[in-house]
Phi, psi and omega in degrees: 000080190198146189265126159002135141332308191242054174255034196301111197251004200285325176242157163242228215257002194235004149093024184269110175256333161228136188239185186212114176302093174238128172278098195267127196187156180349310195261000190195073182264203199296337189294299185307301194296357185257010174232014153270357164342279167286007175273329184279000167257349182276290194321326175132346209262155195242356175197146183280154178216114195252131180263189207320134196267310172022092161342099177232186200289135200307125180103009184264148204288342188214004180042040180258001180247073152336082159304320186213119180277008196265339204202154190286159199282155186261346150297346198248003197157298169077152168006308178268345164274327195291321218271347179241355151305279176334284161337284138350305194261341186282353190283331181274345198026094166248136173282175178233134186243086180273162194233130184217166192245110176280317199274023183198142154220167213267124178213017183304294182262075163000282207293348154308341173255104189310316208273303177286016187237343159267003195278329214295308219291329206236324181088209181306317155329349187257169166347312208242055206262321173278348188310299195284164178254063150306106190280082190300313182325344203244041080158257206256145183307122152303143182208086224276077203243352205280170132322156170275062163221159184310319189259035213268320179318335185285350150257357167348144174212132161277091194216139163073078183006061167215154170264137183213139158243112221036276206231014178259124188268127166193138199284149176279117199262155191314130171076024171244017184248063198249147181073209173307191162286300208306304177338268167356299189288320176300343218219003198266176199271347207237148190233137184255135167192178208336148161283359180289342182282353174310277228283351193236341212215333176300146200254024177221155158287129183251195199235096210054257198213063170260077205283334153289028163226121170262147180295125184272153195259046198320350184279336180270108158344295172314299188292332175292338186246010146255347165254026197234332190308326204271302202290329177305319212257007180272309189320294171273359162317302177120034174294301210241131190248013171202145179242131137291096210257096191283134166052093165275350183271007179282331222245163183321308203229078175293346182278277207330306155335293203277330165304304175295345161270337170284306173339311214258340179225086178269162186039025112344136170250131218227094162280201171185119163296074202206125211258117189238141166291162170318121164066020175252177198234159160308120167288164190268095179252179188268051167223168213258020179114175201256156182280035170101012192263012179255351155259355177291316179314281195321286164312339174292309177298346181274016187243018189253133153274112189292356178295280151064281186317303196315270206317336207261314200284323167298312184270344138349267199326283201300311166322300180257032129100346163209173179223133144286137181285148147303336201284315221288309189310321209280327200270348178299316189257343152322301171323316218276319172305307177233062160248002192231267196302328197249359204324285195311328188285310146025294187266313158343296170272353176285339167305334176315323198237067193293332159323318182265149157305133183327315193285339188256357183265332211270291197300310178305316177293299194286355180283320196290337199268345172257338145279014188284105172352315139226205191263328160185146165308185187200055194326156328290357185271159193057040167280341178278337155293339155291298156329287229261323138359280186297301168322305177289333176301298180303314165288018137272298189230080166343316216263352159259018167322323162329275169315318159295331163289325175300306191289358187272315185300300203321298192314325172283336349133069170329316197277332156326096183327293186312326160302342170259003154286308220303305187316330168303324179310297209302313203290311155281000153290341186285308182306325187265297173344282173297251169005257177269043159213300187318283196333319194250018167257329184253133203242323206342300181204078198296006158292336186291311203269102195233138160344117144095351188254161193269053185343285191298002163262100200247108172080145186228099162298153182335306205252044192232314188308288208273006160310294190277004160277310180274312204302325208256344188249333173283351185240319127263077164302313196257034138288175187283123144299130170211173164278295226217141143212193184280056159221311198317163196262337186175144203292184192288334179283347202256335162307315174314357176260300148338312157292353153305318169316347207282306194305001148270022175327298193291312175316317182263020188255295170290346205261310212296302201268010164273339173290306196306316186293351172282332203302152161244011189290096190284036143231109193316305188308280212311294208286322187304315185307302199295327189288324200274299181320291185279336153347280185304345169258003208280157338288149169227133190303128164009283210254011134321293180291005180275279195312313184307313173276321189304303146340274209306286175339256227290341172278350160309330190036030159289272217253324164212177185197157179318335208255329197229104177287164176226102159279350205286305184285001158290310188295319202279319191270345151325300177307284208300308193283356164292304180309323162307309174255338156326319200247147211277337173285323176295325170324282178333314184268342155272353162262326172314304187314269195320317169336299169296001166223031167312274158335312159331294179312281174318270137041291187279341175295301177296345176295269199318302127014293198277337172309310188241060154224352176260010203274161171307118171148159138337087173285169176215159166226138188289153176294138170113315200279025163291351179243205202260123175239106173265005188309176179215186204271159206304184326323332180335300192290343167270001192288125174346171193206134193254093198281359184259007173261351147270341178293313181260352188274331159317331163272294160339304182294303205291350174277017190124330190322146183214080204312209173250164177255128156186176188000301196298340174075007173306286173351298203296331171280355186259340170270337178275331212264005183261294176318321191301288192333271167350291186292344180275319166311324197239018206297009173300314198267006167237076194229006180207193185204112175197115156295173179221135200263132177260143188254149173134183192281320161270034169299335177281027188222028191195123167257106189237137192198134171287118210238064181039064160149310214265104172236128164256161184221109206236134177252147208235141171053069218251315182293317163291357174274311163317306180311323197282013194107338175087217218281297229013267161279009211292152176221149188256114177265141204244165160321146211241043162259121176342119176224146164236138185267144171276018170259320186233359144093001164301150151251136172213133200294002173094196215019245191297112144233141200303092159332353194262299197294320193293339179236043193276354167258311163243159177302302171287124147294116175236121167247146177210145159296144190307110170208166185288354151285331191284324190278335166295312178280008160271000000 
């Protein structure tokens, strides 16, 4: 089990060997992020991996709603902050990575947007009529912008030869402005009307049941080569040496994409932010791999105990009062996604299949779309996820068989519209469904419910870790590793605490279900979620956990949702979260707790941390998390990040310091900026991938690997390492040449060494041979 020596992933063919994530945005634009330069080459990392630089609608926090594709956004800089951005990281010599969005743009404020604001004006007739993926047939664009009231058209205004409503802008087309606004508004290419109708009646593709981002038709040439010229002219400058590629399952053809963007950028190292299920493979597209969240799964889980489950799968039942299976919960809300959420894309394809009653086509598509496996096929490849699909469907709804087999034969068909639509379904039914619904409805062991991870797989023993590593390393070597992004559901430390829980069943079992009998909250899920959440974040300021459940509740849709807040059950669950810190026994008993698996936590936080940034692949690190991270999902997860207090505990370390692992999180920067070094320094020493087995009674508690020079050493289940006694003989058989760990600056002569001794200062070891680089990047 082991990868070839000359299997090298440490640079890839575009020289990236580590990046560092920063959401460069209004409030931490290029200027800023071009003075973190030099900490980030003292840190180890060989490249800023930036998110999308773009023009995007004015004020925005993340720059995924692209307006104008033509120029760098000018909140964040405009041209000249890129250009001194640049300027900045080649002095240090750092590359550059951008993250750009083909499959969506930002249409919330029209007149910020050019392309969309003439489709508003001119209608099918305009320029840019193809840009968008608009069912023009079905008459004039919906635009779900109004109040949900009868009379909501009565405020309409004509001012400045524009039509507005309260603070919303939209144009007016030639010879059409004559009479009232309603006249007026009546006679326009566009219908403005409730925002509640987004989800049933839009006539445009959105990017899930997002109505401010429209789907771009990116398969057509033109619009690919026009939303693509600005990031193409970074390219070939020798601006940019890596692309991240956002949500690739939105677009029509992703192999066909991604074939015209490695054309249009060769030797670029080219990810794709594309979400693979328990045990799915990448297709074989022309990029260097996905941007990590099937190893964020893999690595998390291996600090999980799967002994566990049972215990976990028990108190779920008795908290909330029944158990659901996941498969069930997931087909539920999936339905629910897209028969709901999702309605209009829905109606979109049952038209397609004008051959079924509507009404049995409506139904068929979405069953196939709630049982669909994963987030989406790839006609002609992945029929058998269509098989399994049509199987399961059929056995929930016998009495559609018909309709399933007719839409099912189509749906097989490559060359089928509906078959190159249908896959857009599945992917945002997985997404809203799972993602932002399951996750916050299945409580059990909310570490597990993560971008990319398997709620119902609990916990990745070693040797299922090192299986799924050399398999990942012999087929994408140069994808991306991660922890953390703007997406993850919770930050990496606070899972790393959360596993802590495994090893503690029967304790947390008693603590959870002595809180939960003070609660008054009539939602069970919701409150086990919330008890966990802060265990794991603890301590965390107030009104952080207020926005965090209030977020979890309405995307859970149970008791309350987004589109129909319930305050009475708002006031009540609020009220709870008050009681964490108001009422002084639950605090007191809720800080103890957390307290007391603090350490633990860290103990899996420094494991995981050193796992995935020395396994075969690209690591990347979110901004901030080189120390102790407690965010939660985003917005939580974009809150400043105070670099100059990494800035000084990184000189400390580097004057010699050799902290302690506690609060302050130093440790954590000294495992990440020693690995980063070592791999950047050294890149001889990473060229392969073989575990390495430790003999002794606590061998299941130490994960380990050779990685052709470079051996990290990690410890798992550490409360259980205690109870059994701690290391005692166990011994790590090591290379039998002088290696120094580069955390603590031991020399150890190789071949047996006692795990008592190697890990007696931190739970993790990173060794390499003694050689005077090595001893430089310590």
């Amino acid at each position: 089990m082991s990868v070839p020596p000359h299997s090298d992933d440490t640079t890839t063919a575009a020289g990236v060997g580590a990046t560092y994530r920063v959401q460069v945005r209004p409030g931490f634009d290029l200027d800023a992020t071009a003075g973190l330069a030099g900490y980030l080459a003292d840190l180890g990392v060989t490249h800023l991996y930036s998110a999308p630089l773009l023009t995007a609608t004015p004020g925005s926090a993340h720059g995924y709603d692209v307006v104008d594709h033509r120029a760098v956004n000018p909140e964040l800089g405009g041209e000249a902050g890129r250009q001194r951005l640049l300027r900045a990281l080649r002095t240090v010599g750092l590359g550059l990575v951008v993250d750009i969005v083909p499959n969506h743009a930002g249409v919330a404020v029209p007149a910020a947007n050019p392309a969309w604001w003439d489709v508003l004006r001119r209608g099918r007739s305009s320029a840019y009529a193809d840009w968008f993926d608009i069912d023009w047939d079905r008459g004039r664009l919906l635009l779900p912008v109004l109040a949900d009231t009868d009379d909501a058209l009565a405020d309409l205004k004509v001012v400045d030869g524009e039509l507005r409503y309260h603070e919303h802008r939209f144009p007016i087309a030639d010879g059409t402005d004559g009479g009232t606004a309603r006249d007026v508004h009546d006679r326009q290419h566009y219908e403005l009307v409730s925002w509640r109708r987004g989800d049933t009646e839009l006539t445009y593709r959105r990017f899930f049941a997002v109505s401010d981002l429209a789907g771009l038709r990116v398969e057509d040439p033109a619009v690919f080569a026009a939303t693509h010229a600005e990031i193409l002219r970074w390219v070939e400058a020798g601006d940019v040496d890596g692309i991240r590629v956002d949500h690739p399952d939105g677009l029509r053809d992703p192999a066909g994409y991604l074939a015209r963007l490695r054309a249009a950028a060769p030797g670029r190292w080219l990810v794709v932010e594309k979400i693979l299920e328990y045990g799915e493979e990448l297709p074989d597209w022309p990029v260097d791999g996905t941007t990590g969240y099937e190893a964020l799964a893999a690595v998390s889980g291996l600090f999980v105990d799967p002994a566990a489950e049972g215990d976990f799968t028990a108190l779920d039942a008795r908290l909330v009062g029944h158990h659901t299976s996941w498969e069930d919960l997931t087909h539920d809300t999936k339905l629910a996604a897209a028969t709901r959420l999702l309605a209009t894309e829905l109606t979109r394809l049952a038209a397609l299949a004008p051959e079924v009653d509507p009404p049995a086509a409506r139904a068929a598509l979405a069953e196939l779309a709630a049982a669909f496996p994963v987030y989406r096929g790839y006609p002609p490849h992945g029929a058998r996820h269509l098989a399994a699909a049509r199987s399961e469907a059929g056995r929930r709804r016998p009495d559609l068989a018909a309709a399933l087999d007719a839409v099912t034969r189509r749906l097989r068909d490559p060359d089928d519209e509906l078959a190159r639509r249908f896959p857009q379904l599945t992917g945002a039914v997985m997404a809203k469904g799972v993602e932002d619904t399951a996750f916050y409805r299945w409580s059990r062991f909310v570490a597990l419910n993560e971008v990319g991870g398997s709620p119902a797989h609990f916990g990745v023993p070693p040797a299922e870790f090192h299986r799924f590593v050399t398999a990942r390393a012999v087929r994408w070597p140069a994808a991306m590793t991660t922890l953390s992004t703007h997406d993850t559901k919770r930050g990496e430390d606070v899972r790393a605490r959360l596993a802590v829980l495994s090893e503690l069943p029967g304790e947390w079992t008693e603590r959870v279900t002595g809180w939960m009998a003070a609660t008054e909250l009539p939602d069970p899920a919701l409150a086990h979620l919330l008890f966990q959440t802060a265990v794991g974040a603890w301590p965390i300021p107030r009104e952080r956990l207020h926005a965090y459940v209030e977020k979890a509740a309405r995307e859970a849709s149970v008791s309350t949702s987004w589109a129909d807040p319930d305050p009475v059950f708002e006031r009540a669950m609020h009220a709870l979260v008050d009681r964490l810190y108001d009422d002084p026994r639950l605090h007191a008993e809720l800080t103890k707790f957390a307290d007391e698996i603090a350490p633990a936590g860290w103990s899996n936080a420094l494991g995981q941390k050193l796992v995935q940034l020395a396994m075969p692949g690209v690591p990347d690190t979110y901004q901030g998390t080189e120390l102790w991270d407690n965010s939660l999902v985003d917005p939580d997860n974009r809150r400043p990040v105070d670099f100059a207090v990494r800035r000084e505990l990184l000189a400390r370390l580097d004057a010699g310091w050799r902290p302690p692992v506690d609060a302050g999180g130093a440790a954590k920067l000294l495992v990440v900026s020693r690995t980063l070094r070592l791999r950047r320094d050294r890149p001889d020493l990473f060229t392969g991938y073989r575990p390495v087995a430790a003999r002794g009674p606590a061998g299941p508690h130490v994960v380990a690997f050779d990685r052709g020079g470079a051996v990290a050493v990690a410890t798992r289940l550490p409360l259980g390492l205690a109870r059994d006694g701690g290391w005692r003989d166990t011994i790590l058989s090591l290379p039998v040449h002088n290696l120094t760990d580069l955390f603590t600056g031991r020399v150890y002569s190789g071949g047996e060494t006692r795990l008592a001794d190697l890990l007696a200062t931190y739970p993790v070891a990173l060794l390499a041979p003694t050689t005077e680089s090595v001893e430089a990047a310590s």
